[in-house]
N, C-alpha and C positions, 0 to 999 in steps of 0.2 A: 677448171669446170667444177668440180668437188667442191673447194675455197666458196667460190662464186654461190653456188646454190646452199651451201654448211649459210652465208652470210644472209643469202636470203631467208631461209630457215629460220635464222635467229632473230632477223627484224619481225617477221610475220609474227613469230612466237610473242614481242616484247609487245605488236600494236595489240594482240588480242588482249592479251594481258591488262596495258592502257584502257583498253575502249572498257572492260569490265569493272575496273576500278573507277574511270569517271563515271561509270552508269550506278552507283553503289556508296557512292563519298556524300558525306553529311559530318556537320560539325557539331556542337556542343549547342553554340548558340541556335543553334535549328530546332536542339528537342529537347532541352532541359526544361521546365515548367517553375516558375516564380524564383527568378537567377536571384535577384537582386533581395531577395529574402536570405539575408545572412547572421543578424543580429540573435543572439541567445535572449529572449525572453522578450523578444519583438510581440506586441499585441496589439489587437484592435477590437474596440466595439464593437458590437453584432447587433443592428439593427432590426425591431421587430418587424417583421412585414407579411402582409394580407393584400392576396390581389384585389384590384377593385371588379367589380362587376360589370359585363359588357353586352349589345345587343348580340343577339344570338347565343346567350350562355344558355345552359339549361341550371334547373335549380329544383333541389328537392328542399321543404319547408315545410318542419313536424312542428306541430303547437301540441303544448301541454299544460296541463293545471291540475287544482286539488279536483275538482268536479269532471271526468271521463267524457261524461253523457254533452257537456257545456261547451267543450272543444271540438268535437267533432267535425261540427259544422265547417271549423275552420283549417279542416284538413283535408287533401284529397286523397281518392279512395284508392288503395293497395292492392297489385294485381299478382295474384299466385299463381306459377306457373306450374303445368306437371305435363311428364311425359307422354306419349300415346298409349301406357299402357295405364293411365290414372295416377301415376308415382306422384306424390307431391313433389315441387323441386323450388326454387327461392320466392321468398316472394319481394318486391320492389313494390316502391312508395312510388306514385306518378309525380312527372319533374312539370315546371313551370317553364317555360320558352319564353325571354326575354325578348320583349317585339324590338325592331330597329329603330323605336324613339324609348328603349329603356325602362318600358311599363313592363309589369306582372299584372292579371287578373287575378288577385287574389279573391277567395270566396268569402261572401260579405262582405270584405269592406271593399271591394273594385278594382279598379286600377291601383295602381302603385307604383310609383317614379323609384328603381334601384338600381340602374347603370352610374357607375362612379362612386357608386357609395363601396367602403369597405364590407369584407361578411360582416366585421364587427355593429357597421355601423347600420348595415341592412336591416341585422337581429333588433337594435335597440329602435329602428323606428318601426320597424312590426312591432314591437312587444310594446311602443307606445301608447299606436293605435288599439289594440285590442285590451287595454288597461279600460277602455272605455265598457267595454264589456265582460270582462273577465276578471278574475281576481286572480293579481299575480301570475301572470301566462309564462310560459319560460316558451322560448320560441328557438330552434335547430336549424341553421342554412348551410348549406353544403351545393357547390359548383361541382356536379356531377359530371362535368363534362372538360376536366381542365387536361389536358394533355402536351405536349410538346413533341415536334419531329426534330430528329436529327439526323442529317444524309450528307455526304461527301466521304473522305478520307476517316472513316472510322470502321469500328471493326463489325458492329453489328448496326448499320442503318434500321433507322422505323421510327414509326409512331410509339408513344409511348406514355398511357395513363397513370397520373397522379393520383394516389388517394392520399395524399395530405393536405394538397393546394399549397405546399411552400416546396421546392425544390430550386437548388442554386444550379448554374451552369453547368461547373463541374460536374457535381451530380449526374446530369443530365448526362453530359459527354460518357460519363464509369457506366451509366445504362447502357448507352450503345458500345460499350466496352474499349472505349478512350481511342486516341485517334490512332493510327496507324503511324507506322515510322518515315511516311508518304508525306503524312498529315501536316501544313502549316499551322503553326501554335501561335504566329505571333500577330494575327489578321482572321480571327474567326469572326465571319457573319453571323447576329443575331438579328432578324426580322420580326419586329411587334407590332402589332393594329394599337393604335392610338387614337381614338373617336374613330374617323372616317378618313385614316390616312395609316398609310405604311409606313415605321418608321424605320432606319436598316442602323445598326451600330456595330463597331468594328472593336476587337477585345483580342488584347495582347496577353496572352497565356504564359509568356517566359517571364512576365511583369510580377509583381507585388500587385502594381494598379487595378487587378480584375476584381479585385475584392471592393474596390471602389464604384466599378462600372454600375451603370445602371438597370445592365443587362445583368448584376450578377445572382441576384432574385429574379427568376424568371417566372413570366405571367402566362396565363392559358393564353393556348395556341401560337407561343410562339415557335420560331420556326427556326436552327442551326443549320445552318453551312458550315463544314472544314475545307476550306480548299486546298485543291497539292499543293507541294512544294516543287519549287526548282527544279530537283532531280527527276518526281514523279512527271512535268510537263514535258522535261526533255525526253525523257525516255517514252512517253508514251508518242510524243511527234515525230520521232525516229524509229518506234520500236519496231515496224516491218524491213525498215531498211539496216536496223541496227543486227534483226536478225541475218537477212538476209548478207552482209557483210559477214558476220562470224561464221556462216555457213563456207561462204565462198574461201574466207580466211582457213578455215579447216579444212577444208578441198586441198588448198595451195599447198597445205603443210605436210599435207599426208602426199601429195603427188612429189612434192621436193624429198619427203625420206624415200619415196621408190626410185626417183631418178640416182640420190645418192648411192644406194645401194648395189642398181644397177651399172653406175658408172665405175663402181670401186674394183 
């Protein structure tokens, strides 16, 4: 009898043991980040890049020149904000809302077609038109509204505003504090608007290749998914029963050291 239940004891002891370690096992190739990056003095290009502009962006656009009084016109007016007790507190430039066929209503000169254009290239055709009126305008665009979300298997999910308008993936991912040890690295969804379409691209993080993707510049409002891994899908499909198993296992083991002891 002793034998009998010492043997049950030890199996009990060995599956708890098992089930903890398959629920906890991960390899190398699961979480190392750009494997195949091994060569000393490996380099690549770095591509300059500027999102292009979209409907629905919002946009703030300062004109300036030698004459103060000359530009005005062609600026909108600045709203200062202050507390309820009169505090002054910041003041903001009013932004332009790009309509869903890609126009601005700029002031005097109208409409204005700037969906798809670069900032760069937005700047130089404001600053063309108003050559007709001004002398040597210098003209400031800024997409006041470029952010990226990042949500799944990472450590701080959210929204999260750019104030530079260039941010790479990775980047993006070190904002939400990189992925979790949960996180697949070798299948991350990036989600872009493309005109009037969604477009979804898949980016292999253990690669060299991400620095290729075309997601690796990423453009206002895109959107990151990390999905789990393997371990993180099993365990969470099992995890009531996974507990409730170790519960019952721990029952067993404790009721077999009292029968031992009783028996002896």
């Amino acid at each position: 009898m002793n034998n009998s239940i010492k043997s049950t004891l030890s199996k009990l002891s060995i599956l708890m043991i098992l089930t903890l370690f398959i629920s906890s096992c991960g390899t190398r190739q699961d979480i190392v980040y750009f494997q195949d990056v091994d060569m000393v003095g490996m380099s690549r290009p770095i591509s300059n890049y500027s999102p292009t502009i979209k409907p629905d962006d919002r946009l703030t656009i300062i004109v300036t020149g030698a004459d103060s009084d000359l530009v005005k016109p062609y600026n909108l007016n600045t709203v200062t904000f202050s507390d309820e007790y009169g505090n002054i507190g910041r003041t903001t430039t009013q932004s332009y809302l790009v309509d869903p066929d890609g126009n601005i209503d700029f002031p005097e000169l109208g409409k204005l077609k700037l969906a798809g254009l670069t900032r760069t290239q937005a700047t130089e055709t404001i600053k063309t038109r108003l050559e007709d009126f001004l002398e040597n305008p210098m003209v400031l665009i800024r997409i006041v509204n470029f952010k990226v979300t990042v949500q799944g298997e990472v450590r701080n999910p959210g929204v999260f505003k750019i104030e530079n308008e260039r941010i790479t993936l990775l980047e993006a991912l070190g904002l939400a504090g990189d992925l979790t040890i949960q996180g697949r690295r070798d299948n991350v969804l990036v989600v872009r608007e493309e005109g009037d379409k969604k477009v979804y691209y898949r980016v292999d993080l253990t690669s060299e290749a991400v620095f290729n993707s075309p997601v690796y510049y990423l453009s206002q409002n895109d959107y990151i998914y990390v999905e789990p891994n393997n371990s993180r899908v099993k365990s969470s499909n099992i995890g009531p029963n996974t507990s409730t198993t170790l519960s019952l296992i721990s029952t067993l083991v404790t009721v077999s050291a009292l029968l031992i002891n009783i028996t002896r």
